[in-house]
C-alpha positions in Angstrom: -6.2 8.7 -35.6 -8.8 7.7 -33.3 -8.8 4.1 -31.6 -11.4 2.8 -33.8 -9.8 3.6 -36.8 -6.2 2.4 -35.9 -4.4 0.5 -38.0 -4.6 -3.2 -37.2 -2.0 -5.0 -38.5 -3.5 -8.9 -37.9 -6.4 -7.8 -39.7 -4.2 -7.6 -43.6 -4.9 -10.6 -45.7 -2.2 -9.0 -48.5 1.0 -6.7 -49.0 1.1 -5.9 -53.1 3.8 -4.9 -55.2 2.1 -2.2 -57.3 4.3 -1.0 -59.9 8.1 0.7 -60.5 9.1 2.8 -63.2 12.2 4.7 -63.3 12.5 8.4 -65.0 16.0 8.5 -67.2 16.2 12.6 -67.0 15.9 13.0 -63.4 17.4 9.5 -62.3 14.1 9.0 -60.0 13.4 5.5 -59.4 9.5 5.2 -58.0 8.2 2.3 -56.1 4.7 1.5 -55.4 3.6 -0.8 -53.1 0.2 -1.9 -50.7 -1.0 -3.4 -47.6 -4.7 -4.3 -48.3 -5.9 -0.7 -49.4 -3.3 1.0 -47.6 -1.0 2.6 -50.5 3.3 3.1 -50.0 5.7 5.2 -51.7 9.2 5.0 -52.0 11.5 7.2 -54.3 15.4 6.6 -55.2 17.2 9.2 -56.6 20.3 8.5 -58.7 22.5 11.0 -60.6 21.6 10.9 -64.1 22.5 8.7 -67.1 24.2 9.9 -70.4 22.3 6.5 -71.8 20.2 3.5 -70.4 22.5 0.7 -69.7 21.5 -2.9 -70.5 20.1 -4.6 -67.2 18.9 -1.4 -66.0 14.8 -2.4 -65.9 16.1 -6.0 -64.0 18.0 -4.0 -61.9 15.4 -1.7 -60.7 12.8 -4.7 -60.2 15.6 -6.2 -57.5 15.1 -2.6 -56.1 11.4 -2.6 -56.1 11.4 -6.4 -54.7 13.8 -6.0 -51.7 12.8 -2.2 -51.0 9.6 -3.8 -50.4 10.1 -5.3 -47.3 10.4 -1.9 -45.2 6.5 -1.8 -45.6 5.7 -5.3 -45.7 7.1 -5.2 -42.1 4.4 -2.7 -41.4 1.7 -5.7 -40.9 3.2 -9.3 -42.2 0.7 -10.5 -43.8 0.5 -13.9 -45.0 0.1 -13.4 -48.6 2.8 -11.4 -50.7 1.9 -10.5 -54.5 4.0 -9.5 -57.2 2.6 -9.0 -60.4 5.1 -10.1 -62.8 6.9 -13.2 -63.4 10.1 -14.3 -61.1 13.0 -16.3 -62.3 14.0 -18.7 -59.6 17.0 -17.4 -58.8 14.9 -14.2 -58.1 12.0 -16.2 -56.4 14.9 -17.8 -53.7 16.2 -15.0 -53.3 13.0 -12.9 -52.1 11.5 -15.9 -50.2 15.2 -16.0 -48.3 14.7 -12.3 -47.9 11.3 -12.7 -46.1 12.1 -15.1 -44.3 15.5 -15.0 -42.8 16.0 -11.4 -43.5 12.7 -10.5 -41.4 14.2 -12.9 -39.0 15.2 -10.6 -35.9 12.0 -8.5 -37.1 9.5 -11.9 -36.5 11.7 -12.8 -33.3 11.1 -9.5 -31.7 7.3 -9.1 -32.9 6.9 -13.1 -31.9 5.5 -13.7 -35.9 6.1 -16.9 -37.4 6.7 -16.1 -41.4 7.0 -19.6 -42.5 4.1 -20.0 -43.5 4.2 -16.8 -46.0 3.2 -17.4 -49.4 5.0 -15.3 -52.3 2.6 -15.3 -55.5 4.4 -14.9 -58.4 4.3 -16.5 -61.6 7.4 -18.0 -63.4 9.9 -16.5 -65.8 12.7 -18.6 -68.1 16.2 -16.8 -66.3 18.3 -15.2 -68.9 21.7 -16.1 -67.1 24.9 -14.0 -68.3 27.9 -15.7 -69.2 30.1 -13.5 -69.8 32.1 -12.7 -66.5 32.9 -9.1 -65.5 36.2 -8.0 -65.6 35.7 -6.5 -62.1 37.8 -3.3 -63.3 35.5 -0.2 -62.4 34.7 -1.0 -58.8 31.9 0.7 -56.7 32.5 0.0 -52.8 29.2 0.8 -51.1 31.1 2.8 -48.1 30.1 3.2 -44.1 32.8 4.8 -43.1 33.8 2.2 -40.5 36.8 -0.3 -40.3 35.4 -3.1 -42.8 34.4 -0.8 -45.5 38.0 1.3 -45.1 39.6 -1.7 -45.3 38.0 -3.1 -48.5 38.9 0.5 -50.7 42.5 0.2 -50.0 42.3 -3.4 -50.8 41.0 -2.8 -53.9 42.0 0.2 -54.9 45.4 -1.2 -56.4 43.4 -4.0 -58.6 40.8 -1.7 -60.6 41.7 0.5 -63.0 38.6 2.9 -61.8 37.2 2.7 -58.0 34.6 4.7 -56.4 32.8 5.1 -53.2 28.9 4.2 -52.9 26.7 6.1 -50.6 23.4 5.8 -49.7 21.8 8.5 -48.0 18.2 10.2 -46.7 17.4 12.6 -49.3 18.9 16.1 -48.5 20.9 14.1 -45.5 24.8 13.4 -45.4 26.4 12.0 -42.0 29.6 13.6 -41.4 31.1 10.2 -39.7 31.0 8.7 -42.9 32.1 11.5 -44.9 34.5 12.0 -43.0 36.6 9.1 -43.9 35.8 9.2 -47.6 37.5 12.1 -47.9 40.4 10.7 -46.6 40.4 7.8 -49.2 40.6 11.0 -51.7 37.8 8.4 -54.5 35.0 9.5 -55.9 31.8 9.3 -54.2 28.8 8.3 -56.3 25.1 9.0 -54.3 22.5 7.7 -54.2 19.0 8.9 -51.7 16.3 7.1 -50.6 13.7 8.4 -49.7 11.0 6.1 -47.7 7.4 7.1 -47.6 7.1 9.0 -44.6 3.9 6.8 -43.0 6.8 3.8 -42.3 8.7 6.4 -40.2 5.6 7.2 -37.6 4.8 3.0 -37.1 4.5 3.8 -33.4 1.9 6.6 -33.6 -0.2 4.9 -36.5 0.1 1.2 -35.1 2.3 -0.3 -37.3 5.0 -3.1 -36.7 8.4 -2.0 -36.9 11.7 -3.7 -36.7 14.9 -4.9 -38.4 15.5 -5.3 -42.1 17.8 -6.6 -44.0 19.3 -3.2 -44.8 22.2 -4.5 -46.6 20.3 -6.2 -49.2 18.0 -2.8 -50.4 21.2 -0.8 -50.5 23.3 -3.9 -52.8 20.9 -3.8 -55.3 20.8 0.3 -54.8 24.3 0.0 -55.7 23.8 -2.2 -58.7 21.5 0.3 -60.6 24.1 3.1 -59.2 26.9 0.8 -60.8 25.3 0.3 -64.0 24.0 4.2 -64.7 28.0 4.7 -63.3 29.4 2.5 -66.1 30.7 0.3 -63.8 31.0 -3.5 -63.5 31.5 -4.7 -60.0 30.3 -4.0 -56.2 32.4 -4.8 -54.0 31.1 -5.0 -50.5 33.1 -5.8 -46.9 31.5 -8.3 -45.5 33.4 -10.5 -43.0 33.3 -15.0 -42.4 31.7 -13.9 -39.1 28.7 -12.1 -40.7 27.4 -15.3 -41.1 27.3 -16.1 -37.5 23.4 -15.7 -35.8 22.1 -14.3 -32.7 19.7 -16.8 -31.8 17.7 -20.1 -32.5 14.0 -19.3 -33.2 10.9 -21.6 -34.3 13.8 -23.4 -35.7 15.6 -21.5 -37.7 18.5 -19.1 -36.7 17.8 -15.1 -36.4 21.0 -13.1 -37.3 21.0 -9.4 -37.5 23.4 -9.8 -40.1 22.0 -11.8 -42.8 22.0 -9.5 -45.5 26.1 -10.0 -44.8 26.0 -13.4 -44.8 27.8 -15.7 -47.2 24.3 -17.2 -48.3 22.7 -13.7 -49.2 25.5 -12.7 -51.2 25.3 -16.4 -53.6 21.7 -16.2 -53.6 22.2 -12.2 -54.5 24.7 -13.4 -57.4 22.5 -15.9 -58.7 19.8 -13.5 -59.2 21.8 -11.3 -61.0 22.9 -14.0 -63.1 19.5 -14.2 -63.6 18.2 -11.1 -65.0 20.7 -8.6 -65.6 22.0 -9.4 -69.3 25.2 -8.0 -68.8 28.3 -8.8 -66.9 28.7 -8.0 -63.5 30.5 -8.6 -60.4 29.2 -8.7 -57.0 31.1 -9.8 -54.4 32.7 -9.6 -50.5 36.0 -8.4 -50.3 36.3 -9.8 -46.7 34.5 -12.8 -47.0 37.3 -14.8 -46.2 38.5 -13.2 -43.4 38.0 -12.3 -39.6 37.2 -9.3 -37.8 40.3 -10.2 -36.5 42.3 -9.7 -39.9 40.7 -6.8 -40.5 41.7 -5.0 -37.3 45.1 -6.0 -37.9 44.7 -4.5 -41.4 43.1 -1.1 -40.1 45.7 -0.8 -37.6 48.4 0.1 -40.4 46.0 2.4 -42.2 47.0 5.2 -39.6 45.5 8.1 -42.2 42.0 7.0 -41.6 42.5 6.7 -37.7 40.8 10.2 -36.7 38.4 10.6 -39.3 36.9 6.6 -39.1 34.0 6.5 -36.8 31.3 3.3 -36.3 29.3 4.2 -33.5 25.3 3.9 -34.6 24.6 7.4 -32.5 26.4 9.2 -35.4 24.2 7.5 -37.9 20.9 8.4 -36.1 17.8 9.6 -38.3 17.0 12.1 -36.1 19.5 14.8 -36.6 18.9 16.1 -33.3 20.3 12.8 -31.8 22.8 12.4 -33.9 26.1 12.4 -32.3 29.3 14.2 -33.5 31.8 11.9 -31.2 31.7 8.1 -30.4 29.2 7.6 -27.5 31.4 5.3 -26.1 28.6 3.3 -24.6 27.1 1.0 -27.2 27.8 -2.0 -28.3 29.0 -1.3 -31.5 31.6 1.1 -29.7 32.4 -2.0 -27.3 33.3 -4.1 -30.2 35.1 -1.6 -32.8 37.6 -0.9 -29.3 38.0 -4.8 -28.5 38.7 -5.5 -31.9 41.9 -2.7 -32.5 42.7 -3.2 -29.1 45.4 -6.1 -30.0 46.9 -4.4 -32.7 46.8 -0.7 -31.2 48.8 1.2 -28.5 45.9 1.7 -25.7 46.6 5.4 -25.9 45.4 5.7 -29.8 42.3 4.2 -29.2 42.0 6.8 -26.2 42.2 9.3 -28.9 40.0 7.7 -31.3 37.5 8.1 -28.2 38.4 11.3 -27.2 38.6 9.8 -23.6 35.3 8.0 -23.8 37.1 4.3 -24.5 34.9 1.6 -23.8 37.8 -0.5 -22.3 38.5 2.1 -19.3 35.0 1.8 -18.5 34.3 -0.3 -15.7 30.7 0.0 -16.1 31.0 -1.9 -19.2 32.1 -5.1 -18.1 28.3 -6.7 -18.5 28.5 -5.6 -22.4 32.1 -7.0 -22.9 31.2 -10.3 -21.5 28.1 -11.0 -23.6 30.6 -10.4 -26.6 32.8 -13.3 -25.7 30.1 -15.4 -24.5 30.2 -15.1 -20.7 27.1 -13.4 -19.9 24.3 -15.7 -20.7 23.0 -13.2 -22.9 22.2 -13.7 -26.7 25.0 -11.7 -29.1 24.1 -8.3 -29.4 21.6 -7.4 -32.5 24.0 -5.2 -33.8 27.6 -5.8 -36.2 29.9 -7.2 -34.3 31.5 -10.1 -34.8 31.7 -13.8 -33.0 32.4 -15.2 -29.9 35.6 -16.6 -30.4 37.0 -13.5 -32.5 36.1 -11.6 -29.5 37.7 -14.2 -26.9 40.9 -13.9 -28.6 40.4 -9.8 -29.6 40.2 -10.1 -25.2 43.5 -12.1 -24.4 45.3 -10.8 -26.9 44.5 -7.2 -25.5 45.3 -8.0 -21.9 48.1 -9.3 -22.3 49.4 -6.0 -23.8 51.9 -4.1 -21.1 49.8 -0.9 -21.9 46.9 -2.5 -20.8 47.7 -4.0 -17.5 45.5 -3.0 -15.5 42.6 -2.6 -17.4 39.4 -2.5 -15.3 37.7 -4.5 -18.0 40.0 -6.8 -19.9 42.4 -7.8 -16.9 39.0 -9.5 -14.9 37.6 -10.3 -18.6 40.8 -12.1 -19.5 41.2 -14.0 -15.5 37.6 -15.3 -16.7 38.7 -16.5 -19.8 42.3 -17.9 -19.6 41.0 -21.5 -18.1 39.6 -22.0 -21.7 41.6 -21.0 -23.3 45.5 -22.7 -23.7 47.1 -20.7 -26.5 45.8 -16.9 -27.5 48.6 -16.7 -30.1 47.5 -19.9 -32.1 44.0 -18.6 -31.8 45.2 -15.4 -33.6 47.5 -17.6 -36.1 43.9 -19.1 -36.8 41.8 -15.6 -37.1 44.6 -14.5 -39.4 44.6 -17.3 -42.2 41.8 -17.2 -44.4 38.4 -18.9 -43.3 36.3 -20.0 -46.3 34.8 -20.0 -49.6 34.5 -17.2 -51.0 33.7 -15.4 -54.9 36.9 -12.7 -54.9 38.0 -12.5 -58.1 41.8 -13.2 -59.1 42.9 -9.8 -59.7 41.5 -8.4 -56.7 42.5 -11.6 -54.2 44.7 -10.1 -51.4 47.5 -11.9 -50.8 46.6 -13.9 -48.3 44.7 -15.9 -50.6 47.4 -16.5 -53.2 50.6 -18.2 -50.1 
């Protein structure tokens, strides 16, 4: 492409939602869309339905909508058209979409989307009454702590669980598969396949940045569910999801969102919306710190050498993709600080094959942005709050295995001033922290003392 014809992103008055029509006997979902002229592509690729469930065509438009924003992203143009009718609970939730789950992607790209304007006309919502029995559960699975944590949870309240995995077509990461084998479900797949223009944005001009990834792949996994015959998702999201990264043109960026306690009721009320037919979406983990959760993984000893969250095994690039924590990043950083209470130091050593984040001096800078020391914004990556990591940080030092440590002993002298009584903060991160939409016979127990 020569400089005069680049692609000029400022220079789009409109991104279009074309048209989306799924194909029963191949289980292809096909999703058109436009900048201007400038045409997109997307397939999704389920495995085949004996029938068509009811709510399948609602589903697949909450597909199309939020599967939309991975080329709206591509310019951010001010106008967005959609050429059927929205029910609000669809309308809030695609205007929330835009604009706080672009957030990070408009801080980064210094855009201000508040202005954007979503034409669409109105539609009367349908609203289900009838709740789901939650029964036959599909847990959209990373193969990391939160989403281990959530199958065995749940596993003893449905009758029928499976696994949910979303993957590049012809692609499987063997981090994640990994630990679903070890959870000895079913695995139900689903690939995505992105037209291939939105993966060269550098070389053709386009914006790039975050998404709201979560959202695409929960309402991936509600078409999966229903053309599965099942009637919940259960997802693992944490209380700390909700916590941002930054203030910006006054409202707050988090990396997160699509996690956040306010995607997941604006999610539910869209499906209430449109979907005639009961079903359940929900976090397992809302409730609950990363704290909690640690606590929990650190008993589910089966998973501990197969589990693996660093993003380098998760690259798209295959030839990047790492087959061992990097033991750099600050994903790495978190997933050690967090175990690192509830863990012998020398089990996380060989979770990281040597490479432990916590032996690293090197790493100090990384640790103390975590707990809030550095000055530095929270990482734009999963990890979880300030204070979970402050306490993660005492609670770790003061360990007799850890003495020593050339990162928590001068991170915990830091902190201690602050900080009166590690073990009521823990009491705290262990009791549950807020509203959330579990349903009765999956609650843990913590929510029923």
């Amino acid at each position: 492409m020569s400089g005069s014809d680049r692609f000029r992103p400022e220079q789009v008055a409109c991104f279009r939602y074309v048209d989306v029509d799924f194909d029963k006997a191949s289980g292809r979902l096909r999703c058109r869309y436009g900048l201007d002229e400038l045409a997109f592509e997307e397939w999704v690729t389920f495995a085949p339905a004996r029938r068509e469930p009811v709510g399948l065509e609602a589903a697949a438009r909450l597909v199309f909508l939020l599967a939309g924003l991975s080329y709206y992203k591509a310019a951010a143009p001010p106008l967005v058209s959609v050429p059927f009718a929205l029910t609000p609970g669809e309308r809030a939730l695609l205007e929330a979409s835009y604009r706080d789950g672009l957030g990070e992607y408009a801080y980064r790209n210094d855009l201000d989307l508040s202005g954007l304007v979503i034409d669409a006309a109105a539609a009367i919502p349908f609203r289900t009454t009838r709740p789901a029995t939650a029964e036959r559960a599909l847990i959209p699975f990373g193969g990391g702590i939160d989403s281990i944590v959530t199958v065995e949870g749940v596993r003893p309240g449905a009758a029928s669980a499976a696994l949910f995995v979303v993957s590049r077509q012809g692609d499987r990461f063997d981090a994640l598969e990994q630990a679903a084998a070890v959870s000895g479900l079913p695995v139900v797949r689903a690939e995505r396949l992105l037209d291939p223009k939105v993966l060269r944005s550098a070389a053709l001009g386009y914006r790039n940045g975050h998404v709201p990834v979560t959202a695409i792949i929960s309402a991936i996994a509600v078409m999966a569910a229903l053309l599965d015959d099942r009637d919940a998702v259960v997802m693992s999201n944490e209380w700390s999801a909700s916590s941002g990264n930054v203030d910006h043109q006054g409202r707050l960026v988090n990396h997160q969102w699509s996690k956040t306690l306010a995607f997941e009721e604006l999610f539910r009320s869209a499906l209430a919306d449109v979907l005639r037919t009961p079903l359940s979406y929900f976090s397992w983990l809302r409730p609950f710190s990363e704290l909690w959760v640690g606590k929990r993984f650190a008993e589910l000893t089966a998973y501990h050498g197969a589990f693996r969250s660093c993003n380098r095994a998760f690259h798209i690039d295959r030839a990047a993709r790492l087959d061992h924590w990097c033991g750099r990043c600050d994903k790495c950083c978190f997933v050690d600080l967090v175990l690192a209470p509830f863990l012998p130091a020398e089990a996380l050593r060989a979770v990281f094959a040597g490479n432990e984040p916590l032996d690293n001096a090197e790493l100090s800078t990384a640790f103390r942005t975590l707990a809030g020391l550095s000055g530095e914004n929270k990482p734009f990556e999963c990890v979880g709050d300030v204070e979970e990591c402050i306490t993660a940080a005492l609670l770790a030092a003061a360990r007799v295995d850890r003495l020593g440590s050339p990162v928590l002993g001068p991170l915990a002298r830091e902190l201690s001033p602050a900080v009166a009584d590690p073990a009521a903060m823990l009491a705290k991160m262990l009791r549950p922290q807020g509203p959330h939409h579990i349903p009765p016979r999956h609650a843990p127990s913590d929510l029923l003392v």
